[in-house]
N, CA and C of each residue as an Amber inpcrd file, in Angstrom:
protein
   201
  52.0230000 -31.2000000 -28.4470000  51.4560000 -29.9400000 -28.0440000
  51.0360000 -29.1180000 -29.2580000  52.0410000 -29.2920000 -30.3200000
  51.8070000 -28.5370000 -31.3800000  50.2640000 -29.0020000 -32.1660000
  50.2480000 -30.5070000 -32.1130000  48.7500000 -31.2870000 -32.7850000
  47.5060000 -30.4590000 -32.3520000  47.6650000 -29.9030000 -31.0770000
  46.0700000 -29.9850000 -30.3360000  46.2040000 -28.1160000 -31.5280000
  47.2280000 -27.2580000 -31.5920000  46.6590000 -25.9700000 -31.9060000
  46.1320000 -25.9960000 -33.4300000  46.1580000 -27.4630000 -34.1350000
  45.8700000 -27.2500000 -35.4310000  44.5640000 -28.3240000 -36.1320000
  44.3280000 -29.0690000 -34.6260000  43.2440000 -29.6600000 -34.9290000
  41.9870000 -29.2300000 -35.1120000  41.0900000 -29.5600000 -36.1380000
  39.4920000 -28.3910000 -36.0180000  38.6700000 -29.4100000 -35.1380000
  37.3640000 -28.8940000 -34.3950000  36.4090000 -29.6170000 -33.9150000
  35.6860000 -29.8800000 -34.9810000  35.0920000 -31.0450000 -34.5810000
  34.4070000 -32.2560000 -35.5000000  33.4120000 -31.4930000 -35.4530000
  32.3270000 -30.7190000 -36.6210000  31.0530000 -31.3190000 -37.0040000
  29.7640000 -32.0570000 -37.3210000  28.9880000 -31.8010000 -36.0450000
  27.8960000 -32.6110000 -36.2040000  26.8740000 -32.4290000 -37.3520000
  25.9640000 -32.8120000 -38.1460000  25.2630000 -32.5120000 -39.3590000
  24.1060000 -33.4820000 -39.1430000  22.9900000 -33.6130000 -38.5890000
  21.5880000 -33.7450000 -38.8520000  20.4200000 -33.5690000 -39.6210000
  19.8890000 -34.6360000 -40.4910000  19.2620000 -34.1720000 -41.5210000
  17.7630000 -35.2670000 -40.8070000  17.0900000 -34.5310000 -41.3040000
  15.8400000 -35.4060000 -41.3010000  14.4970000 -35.1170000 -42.1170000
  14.0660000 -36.1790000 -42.7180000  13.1530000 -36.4580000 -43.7500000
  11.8470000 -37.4190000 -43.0610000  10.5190000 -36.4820000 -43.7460000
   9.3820000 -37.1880000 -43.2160000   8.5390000 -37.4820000 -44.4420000
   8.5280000 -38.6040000 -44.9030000   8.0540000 -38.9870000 -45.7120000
   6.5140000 -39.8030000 -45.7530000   5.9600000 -40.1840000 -47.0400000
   4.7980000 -40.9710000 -47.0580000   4.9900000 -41.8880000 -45.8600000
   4.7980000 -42.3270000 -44.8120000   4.7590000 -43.0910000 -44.0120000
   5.9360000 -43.2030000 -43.1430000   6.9350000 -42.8960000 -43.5750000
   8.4700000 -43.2050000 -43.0300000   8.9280000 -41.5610000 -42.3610000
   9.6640000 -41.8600000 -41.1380000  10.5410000 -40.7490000 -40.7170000
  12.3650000 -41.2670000 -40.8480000  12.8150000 -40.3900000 -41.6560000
  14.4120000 -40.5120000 -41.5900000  15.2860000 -39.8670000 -41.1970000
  16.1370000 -40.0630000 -40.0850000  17.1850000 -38.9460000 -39.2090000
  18.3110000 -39.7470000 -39.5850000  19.2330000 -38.7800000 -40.4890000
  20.7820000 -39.2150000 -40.4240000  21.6410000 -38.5700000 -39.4150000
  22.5510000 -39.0440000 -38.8900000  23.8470000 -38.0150000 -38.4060000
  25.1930000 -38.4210000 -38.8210000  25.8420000 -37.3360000 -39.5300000
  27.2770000 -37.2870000 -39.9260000  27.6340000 -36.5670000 -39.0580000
  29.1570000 -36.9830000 -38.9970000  30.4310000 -35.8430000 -38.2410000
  31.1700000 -35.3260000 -40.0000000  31.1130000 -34.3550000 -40.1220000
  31.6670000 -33.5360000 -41.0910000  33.4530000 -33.2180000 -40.9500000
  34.4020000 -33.8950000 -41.6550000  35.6960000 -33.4320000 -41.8220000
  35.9330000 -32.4560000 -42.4680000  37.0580000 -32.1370000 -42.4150000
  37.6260000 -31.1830000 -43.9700000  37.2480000 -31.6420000 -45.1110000
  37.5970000 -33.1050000 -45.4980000  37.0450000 -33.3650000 -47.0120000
  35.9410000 -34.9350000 -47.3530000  35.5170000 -34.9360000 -45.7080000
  34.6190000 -35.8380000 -46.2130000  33.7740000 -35.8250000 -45.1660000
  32.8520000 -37.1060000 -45.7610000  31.4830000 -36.4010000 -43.8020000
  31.4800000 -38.3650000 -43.9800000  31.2990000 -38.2440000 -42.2530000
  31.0180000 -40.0720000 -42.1170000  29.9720000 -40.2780000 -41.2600000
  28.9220000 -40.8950000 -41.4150000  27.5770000 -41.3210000 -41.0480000
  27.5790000 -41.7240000 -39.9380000  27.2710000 -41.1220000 -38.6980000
  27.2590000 -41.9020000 -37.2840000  26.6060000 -42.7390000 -37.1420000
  25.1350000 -42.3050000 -37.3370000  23.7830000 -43.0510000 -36.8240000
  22.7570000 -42.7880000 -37.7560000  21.8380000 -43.7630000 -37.9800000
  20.8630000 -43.6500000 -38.7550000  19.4740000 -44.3820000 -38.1310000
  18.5570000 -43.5470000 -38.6160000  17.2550000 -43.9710000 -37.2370000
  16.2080000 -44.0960000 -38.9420000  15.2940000 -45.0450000 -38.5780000
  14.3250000 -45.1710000 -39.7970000  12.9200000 -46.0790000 -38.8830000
  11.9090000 -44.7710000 -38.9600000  10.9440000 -45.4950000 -37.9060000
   9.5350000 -45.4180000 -38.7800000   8.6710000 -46.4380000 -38.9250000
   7.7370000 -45.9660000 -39.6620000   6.4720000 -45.3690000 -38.9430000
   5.8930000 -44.3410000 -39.5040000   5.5330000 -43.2020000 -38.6990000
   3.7010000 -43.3420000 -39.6590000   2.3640000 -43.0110000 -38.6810000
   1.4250000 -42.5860000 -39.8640000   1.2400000 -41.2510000 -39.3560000
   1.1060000 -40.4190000 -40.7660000   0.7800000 -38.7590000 -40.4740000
  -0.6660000 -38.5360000 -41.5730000  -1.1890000 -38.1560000 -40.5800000
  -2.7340000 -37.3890000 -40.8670000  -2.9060000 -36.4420000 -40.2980000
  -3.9400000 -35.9010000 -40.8590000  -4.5600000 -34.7350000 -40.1890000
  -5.3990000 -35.0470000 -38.9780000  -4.9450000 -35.7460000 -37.9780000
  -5.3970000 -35.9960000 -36.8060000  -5.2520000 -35.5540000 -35.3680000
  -5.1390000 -36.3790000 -34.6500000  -4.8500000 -36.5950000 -33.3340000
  -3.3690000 -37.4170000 -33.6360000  -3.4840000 -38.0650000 -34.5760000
  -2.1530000 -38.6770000 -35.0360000  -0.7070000 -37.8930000 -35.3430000
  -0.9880000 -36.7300000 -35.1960000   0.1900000 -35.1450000 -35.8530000
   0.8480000 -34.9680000 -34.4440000  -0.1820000 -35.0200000 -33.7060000
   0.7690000 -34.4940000 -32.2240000   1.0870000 -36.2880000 -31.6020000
   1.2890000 -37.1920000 -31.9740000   2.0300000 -38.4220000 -31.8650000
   3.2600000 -38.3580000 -32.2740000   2.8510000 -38.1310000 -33.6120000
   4.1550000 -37.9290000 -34.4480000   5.3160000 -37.1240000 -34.0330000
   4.5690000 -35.9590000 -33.5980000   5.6890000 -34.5580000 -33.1880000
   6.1110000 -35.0870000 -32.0170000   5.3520000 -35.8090000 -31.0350000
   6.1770000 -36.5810000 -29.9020000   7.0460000 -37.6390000 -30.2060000
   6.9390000 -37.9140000 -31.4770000   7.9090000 -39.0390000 -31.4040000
   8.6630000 -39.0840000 -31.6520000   8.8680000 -37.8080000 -33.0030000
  10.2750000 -37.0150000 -33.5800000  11.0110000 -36.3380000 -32.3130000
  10.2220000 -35.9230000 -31.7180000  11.1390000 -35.0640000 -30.2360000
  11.9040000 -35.7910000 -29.6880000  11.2130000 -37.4360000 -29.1660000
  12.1290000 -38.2490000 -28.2750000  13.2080000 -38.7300000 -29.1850000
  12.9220000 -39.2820000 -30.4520000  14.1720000 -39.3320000 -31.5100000
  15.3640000 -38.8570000 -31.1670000  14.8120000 -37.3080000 -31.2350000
  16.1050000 -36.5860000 -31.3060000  16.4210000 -36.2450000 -30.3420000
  15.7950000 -36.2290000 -28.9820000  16.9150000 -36.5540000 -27.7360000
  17.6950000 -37.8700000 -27.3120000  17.4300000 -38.7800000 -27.9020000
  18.1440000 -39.7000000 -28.2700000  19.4510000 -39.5500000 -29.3370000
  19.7680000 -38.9730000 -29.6560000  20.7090000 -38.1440000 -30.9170000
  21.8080000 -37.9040000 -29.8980000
C-alpha cells in the first residue's frame, strides 16, 4: 500500500525529425535517472514544395496516431 503513494507516473517523450528525405519519430518513457526507447518509426518521406507537403502532413498525422 505504502509502494503505490511513492511511485511517480511514467513519462512519455516524443521527438520527431524531418529530414532530407527521411521522417524520424522516437518515443521514450522518461524515469528519474534514465529514459528508455519504446518505439522508433523511420519512414522515407519526399518533401517539396508541392502537392507532395500535404501527403507528407497526412502521413506524419497517421504516424502519430499510431503512437
Amino acid at each position: 500500500m505504502m509502494e503505490s503513494l511513492f511511485r511517480r507516473k511514467k513519462e512519455i517523450i516524443t521527438a520527431l525529425e524531418i529530414g532530407s528525405g527521411w521522417l524520424k519519430i522516437v518515443q521514450a518513457e522518461s524515469f528519474a535517472k534514465s529514459r528508455k526507447i519504446k518505439k522508433i518509426i523511420v519512414e522515407e518521406i519526399a518533401i517539396s514544395r508541392s502537392s507532395q507537403d500535404e501527403k507528407a502532413s497526412e502521413r506524419i498525422k497517421n504516424l502519430f496516431k499510431g503512437l
